[in-house]
N, C-alpha and C positions, 0 to 999 in steps of 0.2 A: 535746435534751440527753440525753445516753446516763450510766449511772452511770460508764461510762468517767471522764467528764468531770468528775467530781467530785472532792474532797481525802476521804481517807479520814480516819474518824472519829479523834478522838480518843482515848485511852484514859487517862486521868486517874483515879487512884485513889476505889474509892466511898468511900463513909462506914465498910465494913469493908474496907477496905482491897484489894479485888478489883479490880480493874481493869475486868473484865470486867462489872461492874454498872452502871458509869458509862457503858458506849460506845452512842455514840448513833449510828444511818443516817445515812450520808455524806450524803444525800438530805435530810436534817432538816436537819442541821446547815449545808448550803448555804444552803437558806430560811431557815434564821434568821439568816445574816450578811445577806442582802439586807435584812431588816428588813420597813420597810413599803413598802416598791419591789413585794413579790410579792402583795401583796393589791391593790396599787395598779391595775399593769397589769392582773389578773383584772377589776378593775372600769374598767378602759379599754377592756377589748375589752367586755365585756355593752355599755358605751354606746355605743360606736363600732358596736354590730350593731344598737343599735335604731333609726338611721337608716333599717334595710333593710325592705322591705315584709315583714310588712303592716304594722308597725308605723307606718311612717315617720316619727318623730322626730327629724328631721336635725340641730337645735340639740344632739341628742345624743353625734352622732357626732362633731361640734366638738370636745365637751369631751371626748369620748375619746382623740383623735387628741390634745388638747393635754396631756392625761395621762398618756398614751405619753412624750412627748418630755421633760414635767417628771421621771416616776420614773428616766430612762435619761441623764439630762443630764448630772447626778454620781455615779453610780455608781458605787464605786470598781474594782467588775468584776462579773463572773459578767452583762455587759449582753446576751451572746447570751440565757441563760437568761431573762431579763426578756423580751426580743424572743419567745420560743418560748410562754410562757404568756399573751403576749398572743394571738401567734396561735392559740392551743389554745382559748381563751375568745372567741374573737371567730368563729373557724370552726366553733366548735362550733355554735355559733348560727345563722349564716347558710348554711352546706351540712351539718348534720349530718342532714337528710333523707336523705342518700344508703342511710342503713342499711335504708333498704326494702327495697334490692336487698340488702344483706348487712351486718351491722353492723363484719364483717372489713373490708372494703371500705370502710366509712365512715373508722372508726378510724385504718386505713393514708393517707387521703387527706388526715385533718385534719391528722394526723403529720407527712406529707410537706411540704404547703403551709406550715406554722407555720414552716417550718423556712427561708423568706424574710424571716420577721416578727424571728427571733430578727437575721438578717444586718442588716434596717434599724434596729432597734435598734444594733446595733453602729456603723451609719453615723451615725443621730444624735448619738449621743455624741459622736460626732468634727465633725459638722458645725455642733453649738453654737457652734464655738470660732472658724468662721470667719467675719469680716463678714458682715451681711446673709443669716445661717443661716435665715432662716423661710423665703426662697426653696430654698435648698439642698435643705434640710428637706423641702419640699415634692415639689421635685424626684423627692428619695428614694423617697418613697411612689409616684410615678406609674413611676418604672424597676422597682420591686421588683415590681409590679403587671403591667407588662408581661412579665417574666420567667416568673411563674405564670401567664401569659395563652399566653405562645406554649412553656413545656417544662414535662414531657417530655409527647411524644406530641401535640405541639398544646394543651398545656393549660390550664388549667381555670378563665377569669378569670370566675366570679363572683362573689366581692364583692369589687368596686371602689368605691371611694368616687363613683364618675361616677353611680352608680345609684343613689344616696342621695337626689340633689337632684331629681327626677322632679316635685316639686310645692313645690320652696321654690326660693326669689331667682333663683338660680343657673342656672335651667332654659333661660333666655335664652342662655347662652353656647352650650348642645348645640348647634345649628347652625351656628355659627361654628368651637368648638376641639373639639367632640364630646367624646365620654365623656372618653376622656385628659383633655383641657383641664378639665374638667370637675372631673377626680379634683385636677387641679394647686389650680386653685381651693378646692375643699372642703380640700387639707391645706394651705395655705396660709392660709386663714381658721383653721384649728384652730391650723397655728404663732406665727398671732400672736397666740391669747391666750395660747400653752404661752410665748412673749415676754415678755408683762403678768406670769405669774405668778412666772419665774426670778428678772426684773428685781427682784420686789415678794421675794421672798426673799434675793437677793442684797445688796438695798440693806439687809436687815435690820428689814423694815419692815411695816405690816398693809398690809392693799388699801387701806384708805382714804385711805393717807400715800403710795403711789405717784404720781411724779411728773405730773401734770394732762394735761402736754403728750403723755408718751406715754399715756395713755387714750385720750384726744382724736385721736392720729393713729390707733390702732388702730381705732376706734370710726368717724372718719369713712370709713377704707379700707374696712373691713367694708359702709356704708351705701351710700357712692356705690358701690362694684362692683355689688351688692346690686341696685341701684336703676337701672344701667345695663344689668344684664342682664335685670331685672323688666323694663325697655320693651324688651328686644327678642325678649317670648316669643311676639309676634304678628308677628314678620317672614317674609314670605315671598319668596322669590328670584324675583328679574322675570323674567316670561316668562309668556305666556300657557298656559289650560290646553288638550292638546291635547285635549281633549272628553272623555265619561264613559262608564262603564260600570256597569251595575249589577248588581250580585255578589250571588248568593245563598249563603248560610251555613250549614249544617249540621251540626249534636252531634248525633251518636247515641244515645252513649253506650255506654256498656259492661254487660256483665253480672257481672263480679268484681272483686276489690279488691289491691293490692298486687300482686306480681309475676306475681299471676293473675287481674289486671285485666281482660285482653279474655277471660275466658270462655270458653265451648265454642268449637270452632272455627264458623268463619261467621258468626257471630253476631251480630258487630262490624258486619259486612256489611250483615247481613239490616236492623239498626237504621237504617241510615242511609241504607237505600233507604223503609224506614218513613218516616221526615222527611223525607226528602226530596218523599215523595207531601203528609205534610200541607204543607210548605212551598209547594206547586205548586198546592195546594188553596188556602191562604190567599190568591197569589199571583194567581191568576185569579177569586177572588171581591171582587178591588181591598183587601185588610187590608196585603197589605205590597206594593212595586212588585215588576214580574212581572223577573226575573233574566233579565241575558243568556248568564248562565253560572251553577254550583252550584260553589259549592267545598267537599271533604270532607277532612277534616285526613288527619295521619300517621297508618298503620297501619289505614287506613279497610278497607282488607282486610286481612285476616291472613294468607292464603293468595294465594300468586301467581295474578292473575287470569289471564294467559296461558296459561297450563298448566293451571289447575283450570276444568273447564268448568262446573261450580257456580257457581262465583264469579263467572265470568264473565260468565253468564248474568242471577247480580243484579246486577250494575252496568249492562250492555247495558239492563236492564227499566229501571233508575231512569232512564238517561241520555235512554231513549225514555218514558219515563210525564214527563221534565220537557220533552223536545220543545230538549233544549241541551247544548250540551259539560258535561260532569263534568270539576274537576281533582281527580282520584283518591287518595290518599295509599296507595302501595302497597307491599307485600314483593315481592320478587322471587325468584324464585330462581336463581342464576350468579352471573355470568358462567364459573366454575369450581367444580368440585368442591365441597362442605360453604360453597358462599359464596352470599352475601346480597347484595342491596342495596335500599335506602329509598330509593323516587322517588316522583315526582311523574309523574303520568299526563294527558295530555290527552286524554280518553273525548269523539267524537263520537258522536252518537249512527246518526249513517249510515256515518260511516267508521270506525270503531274509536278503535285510539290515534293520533294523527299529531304525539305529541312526548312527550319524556319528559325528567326534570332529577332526575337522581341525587345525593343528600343526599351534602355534601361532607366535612363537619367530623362525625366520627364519634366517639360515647362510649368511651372505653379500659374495657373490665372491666363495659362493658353492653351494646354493639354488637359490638368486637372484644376479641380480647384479644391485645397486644402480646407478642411476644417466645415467640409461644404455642408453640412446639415445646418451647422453654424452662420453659416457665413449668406448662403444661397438665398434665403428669407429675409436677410439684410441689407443685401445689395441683388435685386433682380435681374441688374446688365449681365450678372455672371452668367445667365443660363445661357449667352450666346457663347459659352465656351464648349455647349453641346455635352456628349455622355461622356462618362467619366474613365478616363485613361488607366489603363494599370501596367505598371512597370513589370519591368520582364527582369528576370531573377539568374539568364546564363549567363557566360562569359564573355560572350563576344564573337565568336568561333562558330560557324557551319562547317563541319568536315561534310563533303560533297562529294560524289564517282565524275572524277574528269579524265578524259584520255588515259584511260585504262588503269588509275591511280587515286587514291585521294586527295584534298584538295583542304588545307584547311585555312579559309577564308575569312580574315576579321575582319567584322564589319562596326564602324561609328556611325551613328543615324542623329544628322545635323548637330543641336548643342551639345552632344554627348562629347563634341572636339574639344569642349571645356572645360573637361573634366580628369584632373592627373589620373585618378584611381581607375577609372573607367576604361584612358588609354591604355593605363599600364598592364591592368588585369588582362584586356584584349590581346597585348600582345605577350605576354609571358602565360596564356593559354594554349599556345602552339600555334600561333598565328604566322602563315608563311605568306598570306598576300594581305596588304591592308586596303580597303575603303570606304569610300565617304559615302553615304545616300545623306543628300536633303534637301527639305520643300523651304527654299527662299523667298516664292512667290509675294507672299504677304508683305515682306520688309524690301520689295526690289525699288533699285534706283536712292536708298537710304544707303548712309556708310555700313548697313549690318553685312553687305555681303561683301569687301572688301575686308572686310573686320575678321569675318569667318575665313574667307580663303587663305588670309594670310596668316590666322591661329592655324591652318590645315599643313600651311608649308614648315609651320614652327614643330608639329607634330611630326611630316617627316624629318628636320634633322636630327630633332630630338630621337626616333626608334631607328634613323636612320632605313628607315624603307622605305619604297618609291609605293604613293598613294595616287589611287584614281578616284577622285570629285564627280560626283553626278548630281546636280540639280534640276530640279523640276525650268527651270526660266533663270538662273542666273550666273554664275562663276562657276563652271564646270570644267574640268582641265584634268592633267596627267601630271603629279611633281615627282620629280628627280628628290632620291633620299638626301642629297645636300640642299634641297629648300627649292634647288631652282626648276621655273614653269617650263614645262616642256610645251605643253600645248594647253590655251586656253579659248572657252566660249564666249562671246557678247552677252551681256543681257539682254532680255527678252526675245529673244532668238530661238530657233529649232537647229539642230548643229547634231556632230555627233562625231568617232574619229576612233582609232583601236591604235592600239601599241602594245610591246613587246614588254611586259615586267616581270623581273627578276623575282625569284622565289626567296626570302628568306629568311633564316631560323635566329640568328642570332639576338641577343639580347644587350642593348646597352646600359654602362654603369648607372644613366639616368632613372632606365626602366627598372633596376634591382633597384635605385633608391627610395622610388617611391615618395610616399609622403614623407620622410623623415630629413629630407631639408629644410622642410615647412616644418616639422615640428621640434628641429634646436635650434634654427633661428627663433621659433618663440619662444623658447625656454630661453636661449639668451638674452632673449629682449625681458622677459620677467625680471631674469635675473641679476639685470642690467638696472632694473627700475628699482630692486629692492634694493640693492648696494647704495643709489640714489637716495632712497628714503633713510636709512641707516644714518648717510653722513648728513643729512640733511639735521638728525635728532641730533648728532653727536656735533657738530659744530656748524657756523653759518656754511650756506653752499656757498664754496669758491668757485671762481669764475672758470669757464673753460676754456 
């Protein structure tokens, strides 16, 4: 909401008669016709965010999400306004990390994104009024979600409500409806208590005098859903495993903090040939199983190994002091002029590289910067976003020569965990081992990397594969394809550790659905809105 958007002040004579003593900020004077609608949603969104790691209090975000929907139900207006403070207060919380890189940056993104929240606000109000609005309702939240998930630039879905339930009831459905489904879920349990509570005011009445039968139906739908997706967080998709592999792990670490995380140059390098010897050390003294591979996250060199013969030279040592392929996390430098790209390297240690998988889903305003001939001359901080990134165009997949066989190995490089299409594609590419490379350094000791690990865990139940995590310095670990941590790093730490995972080919109903739960829950919520508008032309809206 821009002060455009507001009614200018009043000017009602003061007490001497000035006019001018009495005008109050167009800005004031809006919040106080809202009343207590704008304290309201401020405290929808703080609960609606403490659902999100690390916190995890999901019963929270229930009552946020129903809080939402009761302050915006009757409103007599200014409901965008309502819609924009909640997302102000609710993104503030869940990605206000980003100010690491630049608190400009931050500012402008929660600005941006709120500015959905204010639009579902607007839908709810209108979706009250139509039969069976807690579905509609619900809908709402999973279209607006998708919107901020896929524009502008690709962007930026993380907090969804699908990520909330990572360790409550609900966890059972990620394999079947995936995050989407997930998210329909979570505000769908929120809008039926935001149901219990309109009811229990409209009737005129306290909670205690509300009607039995509806408690009783909200209460059982919550339970049995609850309770049918509690047994199915141990399902796994028939199909035998095609046999294992056993992965070794390595955090370097870093040497600096914040946007000058990875430290002197090389350095980053030189660590994670270090671990990598003690790993190979513990390895062949029988402490951990000996690896048939090392995996080293994003930004594991800083410098393009191809070109810097330094560089080169310490990864070639590590790759030959472990006696196995290294999957590399690297910079490159091209394919043109002042450009970049983030890949993934398969380091033999007799043949060099013999495959590479260039990070697809790229940061706006931390990898590239959009629109940048435009933009670049306008704002000059941008140039510390350095040369210009290019997204990589496969699937996700290195097929690789491992122990006398091929090997086909998907890999996600950091925010790419965020993104359905990106997962899905990865794994319905023939993806038999899934993992993670990424450089958290920049955001450590913020909520971003409990935030990421636990989208990583939501990713394994959702494909049901067991994923290995490699960061540069922060949440590194081994999950179990039901979500849960096998083994986890500290941050800011050098660590490292191999295990035994399962090969395999299977496909969950989530991964065949793809986007298409995100796109008829918007279609219901449209459709929801226009039924709204309709009765709205043809007779007064009756209440819901």
């Amino acid at each position: 909401m821009t002060t455009t958007d507001l009614p200018r002040a009043r000017r009602d004579p003061g007490p001497d008669g000035d006019p001018a003593t009495a005008e109050q900020p167009a800005w004031r004077e809006a919040l106080g016709r809202l009343g207590w609608r704008a304290p309201a949603v401020l405290v929808a969104g703080v609960l609606t965010a403490a659902g999100f790691a690390p916190l995890g209090w999901w019963p929270l975000t229930l009552l946020g999400v129903a809080l939402l929907t009761v302050a915006v139900a009757e409103a007599p207006r200014r409901t965008f306004g309502l819609g924009y403070l909640f997302g102000l207060a609710f993104l503030g919380l869940t990605i206000g990390w980003v100010q690491v890189i630049a608190l400009p940056v931050a500012l402008a993104l929660i600005a941006f994104e709120s500015v959905v929240y204010g639009l579902l606000a607007v839908a709810l109000r209108r979706l009250v009024r139509v039969p069976g609005w807690p579905l509609w309702a619900a809908a709402a939240w999973v279209a607006v979600e998708w919107v901020y998930s896929s524009v502008p630039f690709d962007g930026f879905g993380w907090s969804r409500l699908g990520y909330v339930m990572v360790d409550a009831p609900l966890a059972g459905a990620y394999p079947f409806l995936g995050v989407a489904g997930v998210s329909l879920l979570t505000a769908l349990a929120g809008q039926a208590v935001a149901w219990l509570a309109l009811r229990a005011t409209r009737l005129g009445t306290t909670w205690p005098r509300v009607p039995r039968r509806a408690v009783a139906a909200v209460l059982v739908a919550l339970l049995v859903g609850g309770g049918v997706t509690q047994l199915l967080q141990g399902w796994q998709p028939a199909g035998e495993s095609a046999g294992s592999v056993t992965v070794g792990l390595v955090q370097g670490n870093v040497d600096g903090v914040g946007v000058n995380a990875m430290g002197r140059a090389r350095t980053v390098t030189n660590n994670h040939l270090s671990e990598t010897i003690t790993l190979m050390a513990r390895a062949r003294t029988g402490q951990v199983p000996e690896p048939d591979f090392v995996l080293w996250p994003e930004n594991s060199t800083d410098i393009d190994p191809l070109l810097d013969v330094r560089t080169q030279r310490t990864v070639q040592l590590a790759s030959m002091v472990a006696d196995r392929p290294i999957q590399v996390g690297a910079v490159l430098s091209g394919p043109g002029e002042d450009e970049r790209q983030t890949a993934a390297l398969w380091w033999d240690p007799e043949q060099g590289v013999l495959d590479r998988m260039p990070k697809r889903d790229l940061v706006p305003f931390g990898e590239y910067i959009p629109l940048r001939s435009v933009l670049l001359p306008l704002v000059p901080m941008l140039q510390l976003v350095g040369a210009q990134s290019v997204a990589g165009t496969t699937d996700g997949v290195m097929r690789v020569p491992l122990g006398g066989r091929e090997l086909a190995v998907g890999t996600l490089i950091c925010f790419e965990v965020a993104y359905d299409a990106t997962v899905a594609e990865t794994v319905r590419g023939g993806t038999e081992l899934l993992v993670v490379q990424s450089n958290q350094a920049t955001y450590g000791g913020t909520v971003e990397v409990p935030q990421q690990f636990a989208m990583t865990r939501v990713r394994a139940m959702e494909t049901r594969r067991e994923i290995a995590v490699a960061t540069t310095s922060s949440a590194s670990g081994f999950i179990a394809a039901d979500g849960t941590v096998l083994w986890q790093t500290a941050e800011f730490t050098a660590d490292s550790h191999s295990a035994v995972m399962p090969l395999r080919t299977t496909i969950t109903p989530a991964m065949r659905l793809g986007p298409w739960v995100s796109a008829l829950a918007a279609a219901a919520a449209v459709a929801a809105l226009a039924v709204s508008l309709l009765r709205r032309r043809e007779r007064p809206a009756a209440r819901p």
